[in-house]
TIVO-2410 file (N, C-alpha, C; in nm, 3 decimals):
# residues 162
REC num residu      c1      c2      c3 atome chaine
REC   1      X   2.370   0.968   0.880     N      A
REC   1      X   2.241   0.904   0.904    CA      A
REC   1      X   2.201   0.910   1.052     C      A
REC   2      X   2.100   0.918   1.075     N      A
REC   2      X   2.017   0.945   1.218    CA      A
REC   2      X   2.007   0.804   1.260     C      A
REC   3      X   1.970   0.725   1.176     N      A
REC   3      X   1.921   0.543   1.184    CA      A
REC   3      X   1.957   0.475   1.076     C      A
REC   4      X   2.035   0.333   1.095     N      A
REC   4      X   2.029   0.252   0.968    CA      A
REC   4      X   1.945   0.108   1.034     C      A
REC   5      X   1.830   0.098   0.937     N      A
REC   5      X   1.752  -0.008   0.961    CA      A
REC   5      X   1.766  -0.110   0.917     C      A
REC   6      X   1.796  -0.230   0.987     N      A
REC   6      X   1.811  -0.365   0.920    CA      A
REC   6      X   1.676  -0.481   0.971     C      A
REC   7      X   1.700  -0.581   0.870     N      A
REC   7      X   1.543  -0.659   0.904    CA      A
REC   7      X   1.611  -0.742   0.966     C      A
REC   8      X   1.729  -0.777   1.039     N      A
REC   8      X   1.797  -0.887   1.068    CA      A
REC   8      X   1.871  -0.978   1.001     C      A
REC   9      X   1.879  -1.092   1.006     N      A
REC   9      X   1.995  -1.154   0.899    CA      A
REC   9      X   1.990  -1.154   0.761     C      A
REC  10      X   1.848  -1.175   0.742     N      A
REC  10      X   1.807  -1.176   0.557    CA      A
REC  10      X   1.851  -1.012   0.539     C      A
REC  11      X   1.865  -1.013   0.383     N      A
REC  11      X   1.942  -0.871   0.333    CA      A
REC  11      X   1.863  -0.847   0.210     C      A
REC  12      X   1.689  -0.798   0.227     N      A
REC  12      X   1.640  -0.797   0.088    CA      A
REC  12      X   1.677  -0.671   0.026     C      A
REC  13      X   1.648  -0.697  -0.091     N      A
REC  13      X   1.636  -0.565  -0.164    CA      A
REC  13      X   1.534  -0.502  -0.203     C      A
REC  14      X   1.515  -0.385  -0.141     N      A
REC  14      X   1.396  -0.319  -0.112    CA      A
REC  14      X   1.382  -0.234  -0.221     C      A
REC  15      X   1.244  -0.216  -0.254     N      A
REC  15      X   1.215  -0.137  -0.397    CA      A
REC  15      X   1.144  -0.017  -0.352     C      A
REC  16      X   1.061  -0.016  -0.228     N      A
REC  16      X   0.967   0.099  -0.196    CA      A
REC  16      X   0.956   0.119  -0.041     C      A
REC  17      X   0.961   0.272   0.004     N      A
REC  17      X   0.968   0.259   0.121    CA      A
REC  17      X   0.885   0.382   0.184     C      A
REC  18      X   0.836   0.365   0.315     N      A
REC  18      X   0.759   0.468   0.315    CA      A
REC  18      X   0.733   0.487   0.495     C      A
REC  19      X   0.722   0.634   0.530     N      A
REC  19      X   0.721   0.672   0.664    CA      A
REC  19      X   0.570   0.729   0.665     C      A
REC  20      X   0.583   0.686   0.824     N      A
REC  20      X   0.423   0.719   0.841    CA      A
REC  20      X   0.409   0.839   0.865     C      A
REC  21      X   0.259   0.955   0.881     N      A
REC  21      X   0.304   1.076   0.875    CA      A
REC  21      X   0.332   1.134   0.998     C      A
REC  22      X   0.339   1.028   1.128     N      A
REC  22      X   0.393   1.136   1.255    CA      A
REC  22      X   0.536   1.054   1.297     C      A
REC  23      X   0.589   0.982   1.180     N      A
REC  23      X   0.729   1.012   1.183    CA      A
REC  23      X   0.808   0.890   1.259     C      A
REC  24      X   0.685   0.798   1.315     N      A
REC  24      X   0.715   0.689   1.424    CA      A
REC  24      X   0.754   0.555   1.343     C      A
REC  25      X   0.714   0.550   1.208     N      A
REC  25      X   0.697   0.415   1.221    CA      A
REC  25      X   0.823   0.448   1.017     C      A
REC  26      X   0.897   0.327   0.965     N      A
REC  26      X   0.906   0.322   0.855    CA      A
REC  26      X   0.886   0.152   0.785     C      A
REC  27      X   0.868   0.193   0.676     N      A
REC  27      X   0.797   0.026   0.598    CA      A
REC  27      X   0.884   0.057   0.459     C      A
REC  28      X   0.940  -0.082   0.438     N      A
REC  28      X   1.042  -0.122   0.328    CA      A
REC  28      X   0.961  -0.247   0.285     C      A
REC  29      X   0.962  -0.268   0.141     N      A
REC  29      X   0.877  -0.381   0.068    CA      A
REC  29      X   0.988  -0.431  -0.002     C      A
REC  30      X   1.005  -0.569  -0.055     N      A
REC  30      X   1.126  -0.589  -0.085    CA      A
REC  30      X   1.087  -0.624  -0.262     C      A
REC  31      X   1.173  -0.614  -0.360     N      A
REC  31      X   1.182  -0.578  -0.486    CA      A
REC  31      X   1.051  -0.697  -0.571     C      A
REC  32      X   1.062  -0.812  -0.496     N      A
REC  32      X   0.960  -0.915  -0.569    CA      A
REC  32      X   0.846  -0.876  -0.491     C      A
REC  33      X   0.843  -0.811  -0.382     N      A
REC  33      X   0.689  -0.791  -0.316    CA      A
REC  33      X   0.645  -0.909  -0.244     C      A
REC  34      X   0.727  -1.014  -0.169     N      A
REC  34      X   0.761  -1.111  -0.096    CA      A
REC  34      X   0.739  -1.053   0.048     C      A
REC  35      X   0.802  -0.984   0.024     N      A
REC  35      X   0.795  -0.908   0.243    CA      A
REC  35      X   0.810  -0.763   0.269     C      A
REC  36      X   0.738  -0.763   0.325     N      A
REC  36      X   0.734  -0.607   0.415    CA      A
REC  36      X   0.768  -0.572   0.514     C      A
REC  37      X   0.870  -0.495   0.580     N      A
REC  37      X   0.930  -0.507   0.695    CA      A
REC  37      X   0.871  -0.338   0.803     C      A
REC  38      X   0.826  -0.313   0.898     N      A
REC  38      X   0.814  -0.221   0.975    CA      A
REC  38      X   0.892  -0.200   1.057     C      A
REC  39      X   0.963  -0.088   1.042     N      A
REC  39      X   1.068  -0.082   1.229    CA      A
REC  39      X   0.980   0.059   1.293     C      A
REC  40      X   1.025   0.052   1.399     N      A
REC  40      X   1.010   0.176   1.492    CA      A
REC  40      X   1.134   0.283   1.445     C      A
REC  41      X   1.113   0.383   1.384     N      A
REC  41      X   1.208   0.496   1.374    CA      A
REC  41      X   1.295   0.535   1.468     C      A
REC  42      X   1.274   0.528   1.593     N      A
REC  42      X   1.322   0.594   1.709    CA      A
REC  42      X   1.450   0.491   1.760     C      A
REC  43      X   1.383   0.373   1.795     N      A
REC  43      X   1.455   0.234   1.823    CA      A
REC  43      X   1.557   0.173   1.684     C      A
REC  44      X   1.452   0.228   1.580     N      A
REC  44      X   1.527   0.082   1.437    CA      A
REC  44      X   1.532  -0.081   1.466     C      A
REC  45      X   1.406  -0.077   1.582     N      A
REC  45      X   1.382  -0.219   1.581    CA      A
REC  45      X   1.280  -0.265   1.519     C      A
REC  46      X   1.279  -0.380   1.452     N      A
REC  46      X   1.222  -0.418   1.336    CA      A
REC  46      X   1.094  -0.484   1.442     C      A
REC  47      X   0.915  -0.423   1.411     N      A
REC  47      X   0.852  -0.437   1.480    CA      A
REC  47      X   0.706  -0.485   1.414     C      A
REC  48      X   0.702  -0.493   1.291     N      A
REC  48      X   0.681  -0.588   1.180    CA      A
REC  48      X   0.685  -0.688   1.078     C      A
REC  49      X   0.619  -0.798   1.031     N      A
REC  49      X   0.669  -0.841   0.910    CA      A
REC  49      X   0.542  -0.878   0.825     C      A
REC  50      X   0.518  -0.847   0.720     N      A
REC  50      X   0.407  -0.916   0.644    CA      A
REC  50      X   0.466  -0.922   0.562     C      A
REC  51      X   0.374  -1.056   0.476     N      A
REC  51      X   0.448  -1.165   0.391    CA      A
REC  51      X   0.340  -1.093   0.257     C      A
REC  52      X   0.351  -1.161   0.149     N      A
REC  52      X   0.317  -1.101   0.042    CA      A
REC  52      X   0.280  -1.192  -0.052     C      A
REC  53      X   0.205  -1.203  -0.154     N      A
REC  53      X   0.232  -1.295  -0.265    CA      A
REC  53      X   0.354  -1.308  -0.342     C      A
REC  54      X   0.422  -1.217  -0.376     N      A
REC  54      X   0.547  -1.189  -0.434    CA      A
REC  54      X   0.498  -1.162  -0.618     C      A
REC  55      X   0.440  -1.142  -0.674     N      A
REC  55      X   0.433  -1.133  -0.796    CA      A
REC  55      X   0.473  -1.004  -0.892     C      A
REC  56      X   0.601  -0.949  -0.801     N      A
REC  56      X   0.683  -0.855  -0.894    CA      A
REC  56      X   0.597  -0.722  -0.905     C      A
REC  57      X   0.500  -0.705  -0.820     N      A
REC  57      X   0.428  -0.581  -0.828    CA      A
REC  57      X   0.388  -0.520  -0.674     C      A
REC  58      X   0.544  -0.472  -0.640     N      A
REC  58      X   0.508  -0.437  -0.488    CA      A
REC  58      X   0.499  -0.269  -0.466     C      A
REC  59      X   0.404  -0.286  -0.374     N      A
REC  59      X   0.320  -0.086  -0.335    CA      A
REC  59      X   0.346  -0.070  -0.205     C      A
REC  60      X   0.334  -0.032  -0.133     N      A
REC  60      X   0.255   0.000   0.010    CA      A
REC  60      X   0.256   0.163   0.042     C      A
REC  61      X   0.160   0.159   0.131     N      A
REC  61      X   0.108   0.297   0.144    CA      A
REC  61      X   0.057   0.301   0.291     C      A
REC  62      X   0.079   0.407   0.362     N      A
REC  62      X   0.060   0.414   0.531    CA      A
REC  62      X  -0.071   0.551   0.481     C      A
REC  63      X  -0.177   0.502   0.581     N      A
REC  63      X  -0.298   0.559   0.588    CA      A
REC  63      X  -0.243   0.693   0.652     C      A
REC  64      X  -0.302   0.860   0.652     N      A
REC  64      X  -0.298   0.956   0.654    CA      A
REC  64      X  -0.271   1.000   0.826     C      A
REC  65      X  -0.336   0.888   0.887     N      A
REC  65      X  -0.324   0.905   1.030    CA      A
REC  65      X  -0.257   0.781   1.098     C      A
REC  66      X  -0.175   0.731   0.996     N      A
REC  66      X  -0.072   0.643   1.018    CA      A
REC  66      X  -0.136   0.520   1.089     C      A
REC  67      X  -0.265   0.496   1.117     N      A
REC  67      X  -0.309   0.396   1.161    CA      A
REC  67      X  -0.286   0.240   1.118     C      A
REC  68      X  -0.274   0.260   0.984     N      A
REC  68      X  -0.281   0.129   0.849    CA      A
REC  68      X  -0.152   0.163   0.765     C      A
REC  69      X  -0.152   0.030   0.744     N      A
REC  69      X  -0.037   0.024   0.643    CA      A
REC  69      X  -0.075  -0.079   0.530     C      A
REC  70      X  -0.057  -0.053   0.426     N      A
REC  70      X  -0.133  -0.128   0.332    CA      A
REC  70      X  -0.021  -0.182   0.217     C      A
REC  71      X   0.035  -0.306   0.190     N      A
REC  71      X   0.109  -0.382   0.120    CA      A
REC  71      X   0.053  -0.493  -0.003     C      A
REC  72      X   0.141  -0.467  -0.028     N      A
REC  72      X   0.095  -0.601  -0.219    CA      A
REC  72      X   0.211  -0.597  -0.258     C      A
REC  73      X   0.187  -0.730  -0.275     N      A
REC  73      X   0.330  -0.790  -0.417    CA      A
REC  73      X   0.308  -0.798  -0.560     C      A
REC  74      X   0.166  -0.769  -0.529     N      A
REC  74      X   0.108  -0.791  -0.721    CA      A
REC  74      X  -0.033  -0.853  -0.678     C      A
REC  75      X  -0.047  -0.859  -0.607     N      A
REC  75      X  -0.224  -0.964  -0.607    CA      A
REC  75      X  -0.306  -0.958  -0.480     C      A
REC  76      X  -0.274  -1.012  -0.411     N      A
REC  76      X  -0.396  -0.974  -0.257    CA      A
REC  76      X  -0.296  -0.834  -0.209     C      A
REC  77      X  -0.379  -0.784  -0.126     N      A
REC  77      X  -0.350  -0.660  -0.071    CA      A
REC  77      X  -0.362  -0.692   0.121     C      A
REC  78      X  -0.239  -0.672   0.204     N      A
REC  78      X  -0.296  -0.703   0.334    CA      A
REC  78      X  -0.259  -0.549   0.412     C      A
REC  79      X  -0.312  -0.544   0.442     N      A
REC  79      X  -0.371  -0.453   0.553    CA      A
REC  79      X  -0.310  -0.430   0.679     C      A
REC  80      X  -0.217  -0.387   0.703     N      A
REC  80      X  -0.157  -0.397   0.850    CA      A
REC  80      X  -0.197  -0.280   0.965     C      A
REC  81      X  -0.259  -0.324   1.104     N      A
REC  81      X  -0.289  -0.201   1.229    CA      A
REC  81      X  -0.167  -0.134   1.253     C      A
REC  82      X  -0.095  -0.039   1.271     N      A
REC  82      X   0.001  -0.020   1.333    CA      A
REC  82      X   0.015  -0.002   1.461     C      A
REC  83      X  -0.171  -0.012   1.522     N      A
REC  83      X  -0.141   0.024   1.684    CA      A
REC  83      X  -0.155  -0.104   1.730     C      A
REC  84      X  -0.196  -0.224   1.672     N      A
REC  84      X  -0.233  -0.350   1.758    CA      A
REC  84      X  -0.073  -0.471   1.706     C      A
REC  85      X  -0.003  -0.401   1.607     N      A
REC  85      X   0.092  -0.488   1.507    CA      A
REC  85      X   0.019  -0.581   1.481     C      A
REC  86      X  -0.068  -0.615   1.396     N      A
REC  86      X  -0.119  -0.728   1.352    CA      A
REC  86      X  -0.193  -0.675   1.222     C      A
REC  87      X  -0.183  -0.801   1.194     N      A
REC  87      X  -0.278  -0.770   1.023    CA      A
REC  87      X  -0.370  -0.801   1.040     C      A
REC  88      X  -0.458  -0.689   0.956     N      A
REC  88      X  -0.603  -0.659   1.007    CA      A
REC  88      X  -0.689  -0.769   0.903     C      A
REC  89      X  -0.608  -0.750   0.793     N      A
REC  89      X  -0.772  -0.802   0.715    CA      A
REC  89      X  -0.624  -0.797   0.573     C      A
REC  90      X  -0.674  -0.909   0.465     N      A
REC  90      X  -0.619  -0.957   0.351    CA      A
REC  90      X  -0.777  -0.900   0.246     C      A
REC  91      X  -0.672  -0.858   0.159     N      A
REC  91      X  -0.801  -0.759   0.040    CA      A
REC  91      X  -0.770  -0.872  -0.051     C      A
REC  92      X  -0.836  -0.987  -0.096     N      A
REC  92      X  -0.811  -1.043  -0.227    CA      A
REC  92      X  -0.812  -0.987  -0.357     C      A
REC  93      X  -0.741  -0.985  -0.436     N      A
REC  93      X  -0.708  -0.888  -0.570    CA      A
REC  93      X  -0.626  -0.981  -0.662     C      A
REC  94      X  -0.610  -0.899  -0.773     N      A
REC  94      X  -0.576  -0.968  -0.930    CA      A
REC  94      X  -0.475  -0.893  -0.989     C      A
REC  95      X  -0.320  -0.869  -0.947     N      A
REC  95      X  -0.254  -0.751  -1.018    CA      A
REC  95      X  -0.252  -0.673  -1.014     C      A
REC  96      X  -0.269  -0.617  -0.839     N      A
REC  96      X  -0.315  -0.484  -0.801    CA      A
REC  96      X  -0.129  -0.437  -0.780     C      A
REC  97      X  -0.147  -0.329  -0.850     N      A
REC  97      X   0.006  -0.248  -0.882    CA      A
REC  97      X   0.039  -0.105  -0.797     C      A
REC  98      X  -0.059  -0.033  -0.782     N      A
REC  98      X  -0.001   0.088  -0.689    CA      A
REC  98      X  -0.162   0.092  -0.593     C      A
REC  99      X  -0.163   0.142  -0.470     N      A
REC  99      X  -0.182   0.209  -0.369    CA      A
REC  99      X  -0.171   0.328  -0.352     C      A
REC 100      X  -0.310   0.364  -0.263     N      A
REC 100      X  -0.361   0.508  -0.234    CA      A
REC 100      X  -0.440   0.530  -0.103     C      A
REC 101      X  -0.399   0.581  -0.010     N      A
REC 101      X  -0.547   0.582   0.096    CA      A
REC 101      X  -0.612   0.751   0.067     C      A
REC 102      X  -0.700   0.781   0.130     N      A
REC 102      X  -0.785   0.851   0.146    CA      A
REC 102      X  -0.710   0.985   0.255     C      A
REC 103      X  -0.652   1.080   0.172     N      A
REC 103      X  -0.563   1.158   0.311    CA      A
REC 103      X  -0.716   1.197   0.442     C      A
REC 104      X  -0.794   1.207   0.381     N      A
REC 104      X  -0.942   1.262   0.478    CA      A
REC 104      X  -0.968   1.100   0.560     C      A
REC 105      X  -0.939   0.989   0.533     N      A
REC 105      X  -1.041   0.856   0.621    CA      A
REC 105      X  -0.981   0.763   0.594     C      A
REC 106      X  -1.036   0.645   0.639     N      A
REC 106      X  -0.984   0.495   0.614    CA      A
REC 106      X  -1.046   0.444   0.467     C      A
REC 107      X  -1.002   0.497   0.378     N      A
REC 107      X  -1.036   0.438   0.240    CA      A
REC 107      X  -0.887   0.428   0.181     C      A
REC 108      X  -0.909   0.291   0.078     N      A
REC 108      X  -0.799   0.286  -0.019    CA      A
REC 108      X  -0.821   0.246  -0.131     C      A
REC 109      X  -0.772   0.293  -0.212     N      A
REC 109      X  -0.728   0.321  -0.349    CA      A
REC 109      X  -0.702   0.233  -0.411     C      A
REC 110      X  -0.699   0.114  -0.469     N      A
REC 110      X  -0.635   0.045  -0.563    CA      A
REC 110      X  -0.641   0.020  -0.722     C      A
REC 111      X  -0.459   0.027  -0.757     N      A
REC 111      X  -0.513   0.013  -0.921    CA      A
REC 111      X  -0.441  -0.129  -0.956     C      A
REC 112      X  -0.513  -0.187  -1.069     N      A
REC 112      X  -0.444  -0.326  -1.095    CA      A
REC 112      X  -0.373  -0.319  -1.243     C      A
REC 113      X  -0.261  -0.414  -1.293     N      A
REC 113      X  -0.237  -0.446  -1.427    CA      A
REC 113      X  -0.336  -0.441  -1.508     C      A
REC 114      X  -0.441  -0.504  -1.415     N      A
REC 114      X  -0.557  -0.569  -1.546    CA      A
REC 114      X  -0.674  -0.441  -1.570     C      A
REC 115      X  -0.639  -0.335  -1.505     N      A
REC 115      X  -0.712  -0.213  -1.562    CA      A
REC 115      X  -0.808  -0.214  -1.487     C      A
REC 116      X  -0.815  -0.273  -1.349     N      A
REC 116      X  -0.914  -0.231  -1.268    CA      A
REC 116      X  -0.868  -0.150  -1.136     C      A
REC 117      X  -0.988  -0.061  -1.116     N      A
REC 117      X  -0.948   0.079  -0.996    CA      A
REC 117      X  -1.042   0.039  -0.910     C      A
REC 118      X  -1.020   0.044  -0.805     N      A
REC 118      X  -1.169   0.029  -0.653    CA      A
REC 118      X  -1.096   0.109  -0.551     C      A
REC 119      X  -1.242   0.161  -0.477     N      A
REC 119      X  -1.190   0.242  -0.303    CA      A
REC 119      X  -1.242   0.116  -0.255     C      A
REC 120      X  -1.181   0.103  -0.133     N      A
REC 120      X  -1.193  -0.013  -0.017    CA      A
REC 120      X  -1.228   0.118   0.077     C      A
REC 121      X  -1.333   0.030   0.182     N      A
REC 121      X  -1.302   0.075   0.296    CA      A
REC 121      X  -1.257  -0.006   0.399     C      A
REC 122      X  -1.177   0.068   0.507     N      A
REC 122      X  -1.087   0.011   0.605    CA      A
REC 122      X  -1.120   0.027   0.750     C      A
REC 123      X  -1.125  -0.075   0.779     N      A
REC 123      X  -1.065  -0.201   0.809    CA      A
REC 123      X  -1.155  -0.306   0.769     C      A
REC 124      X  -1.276  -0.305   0.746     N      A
REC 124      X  -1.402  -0.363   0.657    CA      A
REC 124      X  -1.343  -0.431   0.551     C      A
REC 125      X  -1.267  -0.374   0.491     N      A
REC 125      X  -1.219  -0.447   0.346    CA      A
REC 125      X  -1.337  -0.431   0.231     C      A
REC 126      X  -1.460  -0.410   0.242     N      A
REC 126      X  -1.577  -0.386   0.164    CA      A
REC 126      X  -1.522  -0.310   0.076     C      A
REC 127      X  -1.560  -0.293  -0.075     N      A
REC 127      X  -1.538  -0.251  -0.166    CA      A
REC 127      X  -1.681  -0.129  -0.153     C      A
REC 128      X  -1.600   0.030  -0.183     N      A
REC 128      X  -1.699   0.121  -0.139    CA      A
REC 128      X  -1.740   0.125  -0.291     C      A
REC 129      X  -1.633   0.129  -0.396     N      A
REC 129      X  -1.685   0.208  -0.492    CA      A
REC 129      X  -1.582   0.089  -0.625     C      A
REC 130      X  -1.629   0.093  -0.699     N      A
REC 130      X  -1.567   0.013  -0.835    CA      A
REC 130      X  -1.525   0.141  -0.964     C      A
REC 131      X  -1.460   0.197  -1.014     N      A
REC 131      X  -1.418   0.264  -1.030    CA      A
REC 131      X  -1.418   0.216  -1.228     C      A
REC 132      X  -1.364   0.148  -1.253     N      A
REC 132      X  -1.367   0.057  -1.348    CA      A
REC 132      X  -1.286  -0.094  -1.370     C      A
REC 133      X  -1.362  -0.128  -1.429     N      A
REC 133      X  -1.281  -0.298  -1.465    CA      A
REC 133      X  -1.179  -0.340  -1.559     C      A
REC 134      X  -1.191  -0.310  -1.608     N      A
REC 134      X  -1.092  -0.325  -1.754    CA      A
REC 134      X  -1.041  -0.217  -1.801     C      A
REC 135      X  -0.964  -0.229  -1.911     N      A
REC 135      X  -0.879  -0.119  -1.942    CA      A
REC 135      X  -0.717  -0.150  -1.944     C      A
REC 136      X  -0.665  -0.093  -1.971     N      A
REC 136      X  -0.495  -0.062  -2.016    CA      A
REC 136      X  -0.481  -0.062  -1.883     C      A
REC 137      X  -0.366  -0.109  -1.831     N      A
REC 137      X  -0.293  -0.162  -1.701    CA      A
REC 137      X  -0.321   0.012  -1.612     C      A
REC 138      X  -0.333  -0.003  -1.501     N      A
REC 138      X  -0.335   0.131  -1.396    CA      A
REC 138      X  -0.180   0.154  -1.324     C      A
REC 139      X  -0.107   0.219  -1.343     N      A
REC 139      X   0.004   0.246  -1.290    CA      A
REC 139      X   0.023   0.352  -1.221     C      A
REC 140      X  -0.081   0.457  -1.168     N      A
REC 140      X  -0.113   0.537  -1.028    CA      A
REC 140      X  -0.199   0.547  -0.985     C      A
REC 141      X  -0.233   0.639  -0.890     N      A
REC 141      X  -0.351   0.617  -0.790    CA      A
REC 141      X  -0.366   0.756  -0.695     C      A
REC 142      X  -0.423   0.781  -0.670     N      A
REC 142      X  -0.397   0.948  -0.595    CA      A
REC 142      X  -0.552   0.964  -0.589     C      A
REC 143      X  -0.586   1.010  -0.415     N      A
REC 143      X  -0.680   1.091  -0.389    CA      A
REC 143      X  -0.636   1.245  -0.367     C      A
REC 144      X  -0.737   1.336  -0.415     N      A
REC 144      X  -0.693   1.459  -0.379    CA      A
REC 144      X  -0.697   1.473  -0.218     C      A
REC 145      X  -0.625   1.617  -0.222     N      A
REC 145      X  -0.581   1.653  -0.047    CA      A
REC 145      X  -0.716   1.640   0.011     C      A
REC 146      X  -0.844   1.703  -0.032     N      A
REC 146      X  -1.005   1.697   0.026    CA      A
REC 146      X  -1.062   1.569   0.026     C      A
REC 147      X  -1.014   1.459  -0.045     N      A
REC 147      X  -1.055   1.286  -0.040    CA      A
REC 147      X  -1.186   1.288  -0.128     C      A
REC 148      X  -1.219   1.405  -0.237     N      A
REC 148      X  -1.338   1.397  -0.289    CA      A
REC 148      X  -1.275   1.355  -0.468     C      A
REC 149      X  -1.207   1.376  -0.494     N      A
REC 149      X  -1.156   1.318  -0.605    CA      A
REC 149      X  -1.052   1.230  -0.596     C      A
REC 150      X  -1.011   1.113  -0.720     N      A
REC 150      X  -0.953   1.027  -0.708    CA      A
REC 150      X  -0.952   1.033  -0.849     C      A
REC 151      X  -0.781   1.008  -0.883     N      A
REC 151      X  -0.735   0.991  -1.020    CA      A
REC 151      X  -0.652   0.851  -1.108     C      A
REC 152      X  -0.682   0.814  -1.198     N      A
REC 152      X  -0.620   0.709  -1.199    CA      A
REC 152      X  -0.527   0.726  -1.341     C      A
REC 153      X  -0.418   0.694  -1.358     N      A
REC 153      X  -0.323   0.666  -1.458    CA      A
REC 153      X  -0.314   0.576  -1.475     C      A
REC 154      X  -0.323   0.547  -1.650     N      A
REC 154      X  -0.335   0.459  -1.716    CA      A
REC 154      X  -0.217   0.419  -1.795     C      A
REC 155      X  -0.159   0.271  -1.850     N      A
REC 155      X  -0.034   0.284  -1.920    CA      A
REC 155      X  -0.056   0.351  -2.062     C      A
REC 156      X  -0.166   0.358  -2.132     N      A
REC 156      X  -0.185   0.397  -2.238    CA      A
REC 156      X  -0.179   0.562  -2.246     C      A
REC 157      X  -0.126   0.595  -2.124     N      A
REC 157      X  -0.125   0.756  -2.157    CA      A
REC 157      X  -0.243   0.816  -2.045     C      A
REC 158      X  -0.355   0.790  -2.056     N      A
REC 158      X  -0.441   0.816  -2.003    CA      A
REC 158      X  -0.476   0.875  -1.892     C      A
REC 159      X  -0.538   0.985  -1.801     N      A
REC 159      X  -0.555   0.979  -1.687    CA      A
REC 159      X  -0.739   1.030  -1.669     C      A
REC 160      X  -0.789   0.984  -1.508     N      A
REC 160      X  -0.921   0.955  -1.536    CA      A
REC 160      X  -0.935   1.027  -1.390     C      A
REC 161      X  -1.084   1.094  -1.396     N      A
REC 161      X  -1.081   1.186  -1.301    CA      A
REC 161      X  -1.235   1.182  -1.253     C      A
REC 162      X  -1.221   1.109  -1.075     N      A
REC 162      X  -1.395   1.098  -1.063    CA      A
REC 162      X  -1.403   1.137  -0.880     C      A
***
């Protein structure tokens, strides 16, 4: 190993983890979606923390130009700067299950249990686009490489293409 990262004394168990794309920064979410931890890659000093609702449905996803980092435990969505360390803005939500940004801009993706999809824009938090409301639980999320399509998977099998 190059680095082993610890959050300090607590010892969660992390379910999802994810590096930003110029390699500086990594983010661990812990299995209930309770906490999110950021270290510096280089150092492995732990240089984040956001807290979470915890409701057993944890995502996060680092924006394309590594600016944002975007976390959920199952329900609000918060938003983290990576250049100011602070959290930018809390997305209120209902069972939001996976995360997506926009590889082209500051948009994100969200899909919920309860079968609803929306783009956010970021750091605004404004809802750009509603995607649909209901429906069979959403369990992915993906913009294409050009940021002009966005797909959503459905538990019923389904996938949806706009």
């Amino acid at each position: 190993p190059v680095r082993e990262l610890r959050p300090g004394s607590a010892k969660p168990r992390y379910s999802a983890v994810a590096i930003s794309p110029d390699g500086k920064l990594v983010a661990a979410i812990d299995a209930k979606g309770e906490v999110a931890h950021i270290w510096d890659a280089t150092t492995g000093l732990v240089i984040g923390e956001i807290r979470n609702d915890a409701s057993e449905f944890p995502a996060l996803a680092f924006s394309a130009d590594g600016r944002w980092l975007a976390t959920t435990g199952g329900n609000d969505v918060h938003v983290f700067d990576t250049h100011t360390r602070t959290q930018a803005l809390p997305m209120r939500g209902h069972r939001i299950q996976t995360l997506a940004f926009d590889p082209t801009g500051p948009r994100l993706l969200t899909g919920a249990a309860t079968g609803d999809a929306s783009i956010w824009a970021i750091p605004s938090g404004a809802r750009v686009r509603h995607l649909r409301e209901i429906g069979d639980p959403v369990d992915a999320v993906a913009f294409s490489p050009d940021g002009r399509l966005v797909a959503v998977a459905n538990r019923d099998g389904t996938e949806q293409v706009w």
